[in-house]
N, C-alpha and C positions, 0 to 999 in steps of 0.2 A: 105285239105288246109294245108301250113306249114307254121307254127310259126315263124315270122320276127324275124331276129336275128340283138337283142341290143346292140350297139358298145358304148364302155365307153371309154373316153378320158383320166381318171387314170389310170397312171401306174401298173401294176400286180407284186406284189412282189411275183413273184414263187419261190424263193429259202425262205422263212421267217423262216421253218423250216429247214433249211441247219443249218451245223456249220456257214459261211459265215453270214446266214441271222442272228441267233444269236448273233454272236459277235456286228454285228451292231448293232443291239437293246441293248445291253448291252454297246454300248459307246454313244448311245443317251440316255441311261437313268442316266449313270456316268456325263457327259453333264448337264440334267435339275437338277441333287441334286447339282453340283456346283452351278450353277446359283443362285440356291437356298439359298445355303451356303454364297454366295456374298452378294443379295438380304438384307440378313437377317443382316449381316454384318455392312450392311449400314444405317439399320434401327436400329440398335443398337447403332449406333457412336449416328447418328442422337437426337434420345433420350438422349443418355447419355450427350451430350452436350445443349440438349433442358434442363434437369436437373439442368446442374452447372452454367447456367445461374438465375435457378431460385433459386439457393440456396446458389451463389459464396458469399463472405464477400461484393466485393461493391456491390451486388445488395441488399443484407441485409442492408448497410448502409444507400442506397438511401430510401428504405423500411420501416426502424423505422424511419422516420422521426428525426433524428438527428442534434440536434442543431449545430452551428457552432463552440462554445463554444465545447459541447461533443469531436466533429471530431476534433479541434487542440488537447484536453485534447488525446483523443485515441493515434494520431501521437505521441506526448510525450514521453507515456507509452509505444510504441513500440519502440521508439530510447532508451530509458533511463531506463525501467523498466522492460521490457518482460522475461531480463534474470535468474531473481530473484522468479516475481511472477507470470510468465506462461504467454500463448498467449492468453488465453481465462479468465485472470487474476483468476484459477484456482487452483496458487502457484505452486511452485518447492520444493519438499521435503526436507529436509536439506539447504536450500537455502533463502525460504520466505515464508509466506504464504499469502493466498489465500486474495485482499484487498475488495473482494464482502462484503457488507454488513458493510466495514468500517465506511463508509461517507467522509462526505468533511469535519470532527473535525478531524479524523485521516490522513489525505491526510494535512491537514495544518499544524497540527502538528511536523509530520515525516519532510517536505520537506521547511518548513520555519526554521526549526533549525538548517539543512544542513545533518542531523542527514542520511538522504536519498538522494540522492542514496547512498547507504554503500559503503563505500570503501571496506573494508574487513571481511571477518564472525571476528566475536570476539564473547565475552561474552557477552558487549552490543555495541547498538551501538553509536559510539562518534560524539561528534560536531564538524560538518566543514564548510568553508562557502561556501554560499547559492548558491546550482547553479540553481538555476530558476526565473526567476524576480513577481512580484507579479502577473500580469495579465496570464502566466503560469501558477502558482499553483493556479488560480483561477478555468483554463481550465483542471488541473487535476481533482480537483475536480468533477467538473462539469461531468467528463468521471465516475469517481468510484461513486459519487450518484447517477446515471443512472444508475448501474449495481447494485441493491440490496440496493441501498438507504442508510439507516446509521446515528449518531448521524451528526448534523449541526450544524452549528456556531451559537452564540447568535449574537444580534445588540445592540445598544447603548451603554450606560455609562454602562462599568463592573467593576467601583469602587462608586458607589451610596452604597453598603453595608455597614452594623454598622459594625464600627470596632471594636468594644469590644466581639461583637458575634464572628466576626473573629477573633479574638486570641485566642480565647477558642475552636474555629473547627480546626483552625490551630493546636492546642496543642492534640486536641484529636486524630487528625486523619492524619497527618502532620509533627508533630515535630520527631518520632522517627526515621525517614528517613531523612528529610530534615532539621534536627535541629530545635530551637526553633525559629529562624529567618532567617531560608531558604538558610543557608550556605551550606546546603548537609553534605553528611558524607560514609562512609564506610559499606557495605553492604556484603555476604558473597561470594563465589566463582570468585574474584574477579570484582564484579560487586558494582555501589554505585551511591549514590542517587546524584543527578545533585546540580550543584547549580541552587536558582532561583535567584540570583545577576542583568543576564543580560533578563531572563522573559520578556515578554510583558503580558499583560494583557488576549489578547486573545490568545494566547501560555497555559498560567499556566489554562485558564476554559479549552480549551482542551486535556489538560493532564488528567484533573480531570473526563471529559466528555467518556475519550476512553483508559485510564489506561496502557501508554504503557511502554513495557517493565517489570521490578518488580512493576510497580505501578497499587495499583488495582484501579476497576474503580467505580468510584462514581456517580452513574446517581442521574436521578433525584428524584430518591424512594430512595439514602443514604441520597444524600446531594439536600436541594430544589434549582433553582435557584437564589434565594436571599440569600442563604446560600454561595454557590460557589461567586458569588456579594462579599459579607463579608470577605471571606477566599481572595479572591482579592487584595480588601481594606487595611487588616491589612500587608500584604506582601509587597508592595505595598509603604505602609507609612511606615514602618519598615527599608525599603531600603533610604527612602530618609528624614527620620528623625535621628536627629545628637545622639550620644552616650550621654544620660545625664552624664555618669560617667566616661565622658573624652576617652583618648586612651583605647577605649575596646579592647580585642583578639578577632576578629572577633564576638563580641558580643555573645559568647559561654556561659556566664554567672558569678553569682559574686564571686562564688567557683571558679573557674578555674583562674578565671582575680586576687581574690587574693593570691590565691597558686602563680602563676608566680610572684606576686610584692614582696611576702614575701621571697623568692630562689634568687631572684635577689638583695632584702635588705639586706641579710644574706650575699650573695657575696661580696657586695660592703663593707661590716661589715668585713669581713675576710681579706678581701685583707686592708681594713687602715690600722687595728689593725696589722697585720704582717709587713707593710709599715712601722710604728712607731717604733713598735720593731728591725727592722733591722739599723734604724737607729739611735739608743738609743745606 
């Protein structure tokens, strides 16, 4: 008997070991690593963009749960402040530093006295006026105590302190910067101590609260808050209590006030006595 012969419908590649059938197999296999190469390509965007969704800044902002208050304070600090103390308010070397961990006593501070945005590097920085309106540098705040939190404002009456305490915390701790009644004065490298003439009340606690510039800072373990109350108080009633001893010099004291009466009595002395003489 003879063996039926099976006919197969696929092609017979006879040449596969040719040069010819080689090269072919060699531009079908150059062929699938492209593919591959593409493939892979796609799946890489893919990802990559699955990523920056989950990690871009507005899906972070949607993500923390951020106040409305925070998100105008952010806007703020990116128009007015980014260039000074960084995107990630991180600081700029030479420039500003870093306001993490400030709070909202130094965020009031700084930008209620105009003192912020600086105009220009100096030695310190000077007063100008205000460019933020109150409800603003409320919303600053509110963006830099979210970021590392920081001394806060006090509330109520910050002239309830005894004033007598406040003269003597004023005198200890106080006077040899800002004079004995907060006229300011001359400080070294060109720098010098403010006056507190035009102060608010919660201005001069968070001066004391966040120490800026030459001024150190007196938390609540120097000075308690009935102490800072106090120190308030006497500055305060100092400004708007009348001189008992008539036209003072800026109330610098009774040595200085009479050295000038006595140079200016002696003047007024010299000039008759010559006056008579020449007329004699």
């Amino acid at each position: 008997m003879s063996t039926p012969t099976v006919k197969s419908d696929a092609p017979l590649d006879d040449d596969a070991g040719t040069p010819a059938g080689r090269a072919r197999t060699r531009r079908r296999s150059k062929q699938r690593r492209r593919l591959a190469n593409v493939a892979g390509l796609l799946v890489g965007l893919i990802l990559t963009g699955v990523l920056y969704s989950l990690f871009s800044p507005a899906y972070a902002a949607e993500d923390s749960n951020e106040s409305p208050a925070e998100a105008a304070g952010r806007a703020l600090y990116d128009r007015s402040c980014i260039s000074c103390h960084g995107e990630n308010l991180e600081g700029v070397p030479h420039r500003g530093p870093s306001p993490i961990g400030a709070g909202a006593a130094a965020v009031y501070f700084q930008v209620s006295t105009g003192r912020m945005p600086l105009a220009r590097q100096e030695a310190e920085a000077q007063e100008h006026p205000v460019v933020f309106t109150n409800e603003e540098i409320d919303q600053l705040e509110a963006y830099v105590a979210a970021n590392g939190g920081g001394p806060t404002l006090p509330s109520g009456d910050l002239r309830d302190g005894d004033l007598a305490q406040g003269g003597e915390l004023f005198r200890l701790n106080c006077s040899s910067c800002h004079n004995f009644v907060g006229e300011g004065g001359a400080l070294s490298s060109g720098k010098s101590a403010p006056s507190l003439e035009d102060a608010t009340d919660l201005q001069i606690y968070a001066a004391m609260l966040t120490g800026p510039e030459n001024m150190p800072v007196f938390g609540d373990n120097q000075l308690t808050p009935d102490e800072k109350r106090s120190i308030i108080t006497y500055v305060q009633t100092m400004k708007a209590q009348a001189d008992p001893g008539g036209a003072g010099i800026g109330r610098i004291g009774p040595v200085s006030e009479g050295l000038v009466a006595w140079v200016v009595g002696i003047g007024v002395l010299l000039f008759a006595v010559h006056w008579m003489g020449s007329k004699a």
